[in-house]
N, C-alpha and C positions, 0 to 999 in steps of 0.2 A: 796324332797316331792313336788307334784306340788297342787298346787293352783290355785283357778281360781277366777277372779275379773270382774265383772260385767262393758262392754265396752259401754254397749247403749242398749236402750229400743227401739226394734224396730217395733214394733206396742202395741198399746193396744187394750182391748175391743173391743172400736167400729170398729177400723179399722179391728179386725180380724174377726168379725161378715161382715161388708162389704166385705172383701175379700170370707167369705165364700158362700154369696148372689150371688157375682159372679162367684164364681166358680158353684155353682148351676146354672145359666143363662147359662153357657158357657156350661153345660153338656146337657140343654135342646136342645140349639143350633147346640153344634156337634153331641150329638146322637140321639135326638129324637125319636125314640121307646124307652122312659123312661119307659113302662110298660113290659117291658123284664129288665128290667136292676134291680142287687141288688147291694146296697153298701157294701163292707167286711172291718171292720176297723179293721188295725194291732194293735194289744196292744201294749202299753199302750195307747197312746192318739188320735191312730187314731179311736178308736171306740165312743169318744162324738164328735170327729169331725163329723164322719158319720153320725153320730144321728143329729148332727146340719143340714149336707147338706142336708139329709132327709125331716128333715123341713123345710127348706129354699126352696124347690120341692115343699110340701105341699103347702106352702102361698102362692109363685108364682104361681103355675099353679093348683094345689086342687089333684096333683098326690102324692100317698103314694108307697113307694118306699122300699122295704125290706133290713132291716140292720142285717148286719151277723158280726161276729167277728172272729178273729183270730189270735191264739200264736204260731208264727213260731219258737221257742226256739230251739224243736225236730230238724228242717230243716235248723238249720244256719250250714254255713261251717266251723267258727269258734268258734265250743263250746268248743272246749280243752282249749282254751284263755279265756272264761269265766267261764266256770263251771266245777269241777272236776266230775260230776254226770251229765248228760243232762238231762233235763227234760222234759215230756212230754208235746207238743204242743195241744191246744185247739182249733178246728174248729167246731165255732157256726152258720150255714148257714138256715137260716129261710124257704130257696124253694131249689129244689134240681136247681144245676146251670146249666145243660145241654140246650145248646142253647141260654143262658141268657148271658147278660154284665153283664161281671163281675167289678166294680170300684175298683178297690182297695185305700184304703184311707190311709194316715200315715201323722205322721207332718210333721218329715224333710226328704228332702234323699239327701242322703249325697254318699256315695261310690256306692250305685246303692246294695250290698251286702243283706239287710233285704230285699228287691222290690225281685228280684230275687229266693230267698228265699220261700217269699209269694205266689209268684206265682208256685214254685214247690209243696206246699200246696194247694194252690188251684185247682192245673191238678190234685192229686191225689182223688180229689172230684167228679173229670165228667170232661166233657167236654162242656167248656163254649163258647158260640158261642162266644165272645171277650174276651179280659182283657185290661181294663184303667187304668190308675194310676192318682189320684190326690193327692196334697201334697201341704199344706199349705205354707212350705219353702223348697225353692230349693237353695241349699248352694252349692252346684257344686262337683269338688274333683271325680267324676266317675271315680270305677273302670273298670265298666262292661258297655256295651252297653243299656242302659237301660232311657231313660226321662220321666218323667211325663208327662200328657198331658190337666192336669187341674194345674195350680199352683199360688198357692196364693200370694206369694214375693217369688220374686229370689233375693237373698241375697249371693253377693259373697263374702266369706271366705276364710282365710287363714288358714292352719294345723294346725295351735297353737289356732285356736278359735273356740269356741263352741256354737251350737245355739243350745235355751232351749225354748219350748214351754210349756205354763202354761194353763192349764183347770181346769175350777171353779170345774168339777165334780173330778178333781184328786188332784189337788192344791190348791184348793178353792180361785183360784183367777184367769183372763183369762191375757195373753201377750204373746208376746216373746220378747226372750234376746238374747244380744252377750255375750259370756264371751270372754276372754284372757287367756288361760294356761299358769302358771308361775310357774318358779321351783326358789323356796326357795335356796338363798345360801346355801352351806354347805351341800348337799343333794348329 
């Protein structure tokens, strides 16, 4: 049986509130037509991040900035490994994205696998003048050709460890973790 044991707290709150301020500054910075651009947060937790960077646009600059969601579930390569049934993916897009930057937002990425994903959800939508990727943690481990281009910590990881982001709107409390995977003697 594997186990997993809590190795470090590596941001709380406010720092993940800062990181998010600037990854909003840095999206002002490099694209600038923010009023073309919508943010797509992949569930589960990147859609209150979106909502956060949304507002962190708002405060900074007085720009409102359209936040869409998205359940790639339908579109992963590996649903045989998850689910014996796949389930139908949800694409909540507020404008249509034809010619629009597209963000796409998630907490971590990790194999580059759910990013890749998202984006073949999101081509089935239109044709969006860009696609960006922001990511709160970038733990490394790529399998696919694939970086983010806003990222909030880069946190390098090994296989056996697990990083957990926490949102007050899902977890009712905000951080992120390392864990440690450990297998139980006698397992």
């Amino acid at each position: 049986m594997v186990q997993e044991r809590l190795k470090a707290r590596l941001m709380e709150p406010d720092a993940m509130q800062r990181a998010i301020t600037r990854m909003a500054h840095e999206m002002l910075e490099q694209i600038g037509e923010m009023d073309r651009a919508v943010l797509v947060g992949i569930r589960r937790r990147g859609v209150p991040l979106a909502q956060r960077i949304a507002a962190a646009l708002e405060r900074v600059e007085g720009i409102s900035v359209p936040v869409g969601a998205l359940d790639i579930t339908l579109y992963r390569d590996d649903l045989t490994r998850i689910w014996d049934q796949p389930r139908v993916g949800d694409v909540q897009l507020p404008v249509n994205i034809t010619d629009r930057i597209v963000i796409l937002v998630d907490d971590v990425i990790y194999t580059g696998r759910t990013v890749r994903s998202a984006m073949d959800a999101v081509m089935r939508q239109g044709r969006a003048g860009a696609i960006r990727l922001a990511v709160l943690v970038d733990r490394g481990h790529r399998e696919l050709p694939i970086r983010a281009d806003f990222v909030g910590k880069n946190v390098p990881t090994s296989g056996r460890e697990h990083i957990r982001v926490l949102v007050g709107e899902i977890d009712g409390r905000d951080g992120v973790e390392l864990y440690d995977r450990i297998e139980e003697e006698g397992t």
